[in-house]
N, C-alpha and C positions, 0 to 999 in steps of 0.2 A: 408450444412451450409446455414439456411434459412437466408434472407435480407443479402446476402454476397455484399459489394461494391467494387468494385477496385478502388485501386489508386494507382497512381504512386508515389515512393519515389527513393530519391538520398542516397546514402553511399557511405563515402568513400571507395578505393578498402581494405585497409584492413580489414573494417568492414563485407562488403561487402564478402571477403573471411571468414572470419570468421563465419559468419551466413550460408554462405554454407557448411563449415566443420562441425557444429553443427547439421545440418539438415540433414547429410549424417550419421555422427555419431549415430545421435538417428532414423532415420529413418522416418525424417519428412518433412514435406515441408517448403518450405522458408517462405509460408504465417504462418504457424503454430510456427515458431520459432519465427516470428516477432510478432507475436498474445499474443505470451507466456509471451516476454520483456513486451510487452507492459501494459498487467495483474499485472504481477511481480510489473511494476513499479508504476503501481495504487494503487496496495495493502501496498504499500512500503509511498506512500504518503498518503495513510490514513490511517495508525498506524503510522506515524508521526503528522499526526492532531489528532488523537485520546490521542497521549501521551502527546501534547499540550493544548488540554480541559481539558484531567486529570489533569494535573500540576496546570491550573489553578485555578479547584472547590479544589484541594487539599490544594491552599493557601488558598482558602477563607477559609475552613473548618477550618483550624489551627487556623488563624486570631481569628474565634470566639469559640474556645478551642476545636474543635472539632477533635480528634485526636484517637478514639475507636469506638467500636461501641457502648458503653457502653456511651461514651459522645455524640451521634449522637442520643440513643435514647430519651436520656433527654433534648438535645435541641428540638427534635421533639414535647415531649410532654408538652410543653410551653405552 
């Protein structure tokens, strides 16, 4: 693991057990469980931004009739 850093973090004890049963179960390390949340939960907040930008060029699209591809080329070629 190049540019690996330690830090120290707090869990509560259940948590705490739990990410050790996890790590036993799959046959990983603690750092590697907490590695994996931690990905998981990046990935998870940007397909939550990403389906909020969508949403948003999606109204605009509508707003100005743009609902096909078929309407997207013809506003294109304006």
């Amino acid at each position: 693991m190049a540019g690996a850093v330690k830090k120290t973090i707090s869990l509560s004890t259940e948590l705490a057990e739990e990410v050790e049963r996890i790590a036993s179960e799959e046959g990983k390390t603690l750092s590697a469980v907490i590695q994996e949340a931690i990905r998981a939960a990046r990935r998870e907040r940007l397909g939550e931004e990403f389906r909020r930008i969508q949403n948003y060029w999606s109204g605009k699209a509508k707003e100005k009739g743009i609902v096909t591809e078929k309407n997207l080329k013809k506003y294109l070629e304006k």
